[in-house]
C-alpha positions as CSV (number, residue, x, y, z in Angstrom):
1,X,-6.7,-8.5,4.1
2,X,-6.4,-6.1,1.1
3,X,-3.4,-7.1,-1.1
4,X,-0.6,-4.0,-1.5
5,X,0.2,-4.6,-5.1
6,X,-4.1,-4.2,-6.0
7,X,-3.6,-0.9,-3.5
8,X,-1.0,0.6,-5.2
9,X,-2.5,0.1,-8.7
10,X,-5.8,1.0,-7.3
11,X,-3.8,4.2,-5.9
12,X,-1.8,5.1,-9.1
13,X,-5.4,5.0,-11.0
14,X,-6.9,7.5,-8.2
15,X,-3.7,9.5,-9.3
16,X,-3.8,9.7,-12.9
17,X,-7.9,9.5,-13.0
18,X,-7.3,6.8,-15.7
19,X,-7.0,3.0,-16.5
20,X,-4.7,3.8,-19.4
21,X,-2.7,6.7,-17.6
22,X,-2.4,4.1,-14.6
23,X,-1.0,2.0,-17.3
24,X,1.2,3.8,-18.6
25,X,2.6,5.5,-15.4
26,X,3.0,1.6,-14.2
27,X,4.7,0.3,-17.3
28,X,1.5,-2.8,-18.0
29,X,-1.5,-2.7,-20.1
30,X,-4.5,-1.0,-19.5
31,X,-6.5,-4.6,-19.3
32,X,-4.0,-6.0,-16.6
33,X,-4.8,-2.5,-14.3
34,X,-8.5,-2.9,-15.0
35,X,-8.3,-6.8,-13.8
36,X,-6.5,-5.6,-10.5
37,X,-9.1,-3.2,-10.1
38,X,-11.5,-5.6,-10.1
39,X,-10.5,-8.0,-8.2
40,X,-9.8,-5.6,-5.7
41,X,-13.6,-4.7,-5.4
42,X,-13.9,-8.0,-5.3
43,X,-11.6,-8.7,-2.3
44,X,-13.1,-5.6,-1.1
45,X,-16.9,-5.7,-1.9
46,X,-16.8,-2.3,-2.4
47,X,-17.7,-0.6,-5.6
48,X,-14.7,1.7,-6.2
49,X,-15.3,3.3,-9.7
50,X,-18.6,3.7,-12.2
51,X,-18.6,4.5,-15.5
52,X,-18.8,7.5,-16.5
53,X,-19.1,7.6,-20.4
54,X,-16.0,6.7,-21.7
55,X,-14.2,7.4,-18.3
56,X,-14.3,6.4,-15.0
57,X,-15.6,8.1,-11.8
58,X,-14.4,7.0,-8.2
59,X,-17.1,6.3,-5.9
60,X,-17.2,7.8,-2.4
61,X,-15.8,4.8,-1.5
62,X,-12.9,4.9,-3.8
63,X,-11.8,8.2,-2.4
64,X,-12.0,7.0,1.5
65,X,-9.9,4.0,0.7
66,X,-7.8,6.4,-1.0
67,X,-7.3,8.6,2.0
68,X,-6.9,6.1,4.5
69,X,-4.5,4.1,2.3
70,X,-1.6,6.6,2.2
71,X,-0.3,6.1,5.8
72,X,0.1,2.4,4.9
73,X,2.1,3.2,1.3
74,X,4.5,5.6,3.2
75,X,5.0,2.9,5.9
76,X,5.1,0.1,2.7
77,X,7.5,2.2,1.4
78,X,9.5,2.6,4.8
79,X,9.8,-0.9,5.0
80,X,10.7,-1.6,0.9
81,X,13.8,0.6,2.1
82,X,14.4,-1.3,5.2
83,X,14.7,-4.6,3.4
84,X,16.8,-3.0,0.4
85,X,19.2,-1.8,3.4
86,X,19.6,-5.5,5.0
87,X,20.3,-6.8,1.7
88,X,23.1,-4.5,1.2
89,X,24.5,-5.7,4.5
90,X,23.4,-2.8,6.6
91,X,22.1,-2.2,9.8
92,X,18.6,-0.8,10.2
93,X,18.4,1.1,13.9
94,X,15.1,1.5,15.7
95,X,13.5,4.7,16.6
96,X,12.9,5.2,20.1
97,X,9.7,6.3,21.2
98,X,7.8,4.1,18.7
99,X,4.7,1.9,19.9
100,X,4.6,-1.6,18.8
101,X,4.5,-2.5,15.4
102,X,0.5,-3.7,15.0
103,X,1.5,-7.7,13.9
104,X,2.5,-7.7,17.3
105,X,-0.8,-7.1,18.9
106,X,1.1,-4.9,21.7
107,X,3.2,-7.5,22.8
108,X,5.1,-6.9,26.0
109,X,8.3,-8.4,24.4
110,X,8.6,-5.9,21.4
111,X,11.0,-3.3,22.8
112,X,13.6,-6.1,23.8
113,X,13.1,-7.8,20.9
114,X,14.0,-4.6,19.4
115,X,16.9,-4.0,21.3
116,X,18.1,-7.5,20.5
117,X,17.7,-7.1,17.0
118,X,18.9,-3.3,17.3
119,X,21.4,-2.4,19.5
120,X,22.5,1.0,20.5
């Protein structure tokens, strides 16, 4: 599985089209992005960015990951605020006319679980 916090420095590098702008924009050093980076190709085996004199270029890869990666930092993001709202004590309501979340493989038991957990 790809680890979010390597995605999301991965992503903010793809945004600034820099290590040291990523960096910056993140608040670390440029050597703790690039080390992300890397072992995100790692975890990946994907080559994500070449050298590009004293730059970087994202690969064709790089910009597909990219793409397909922004549903899952909205919904990241979603749920950042969901937990930030139980910890304040409040009550997080489900939306009707969702499918099942995907850890739960379509399980028959989600929408009365979520009734349970949420009700109306």
């Amino acid at each position: 599985m790809v680890d979010a916090h390597r995605l999301r420095i991965f992503l903010s590098v793809m945004a600034s089209g820099s290590v040291n702008a990523a960096a910056g924009h993140l608040g670390v050093s440029p050597s703790a992005v690039s080390q992300q980076v890397a072992a995100l190709q790692k975890e990946t085996g994907l080559t994500l960015f070449t050298r590009h004199g004293r730059g970087i270029e994202p690969t064709p890869a790089a910009h597909t990951l990219a793409r397909e990666s922004e549903r899952l930092m909205v919904e990241l993001k979603r749920v950042d605020a969901v937990v930030d709202d139980l910890r304040d004590g409040g009550r997080v309501s489900c939306r009707s006319g969702t499918s099942p979340p995907p850890a739960t493989g379509g399980c028959r038991s989600w929408p009365r679980d979520c009734s349970r957990s949420c009700p109306s």
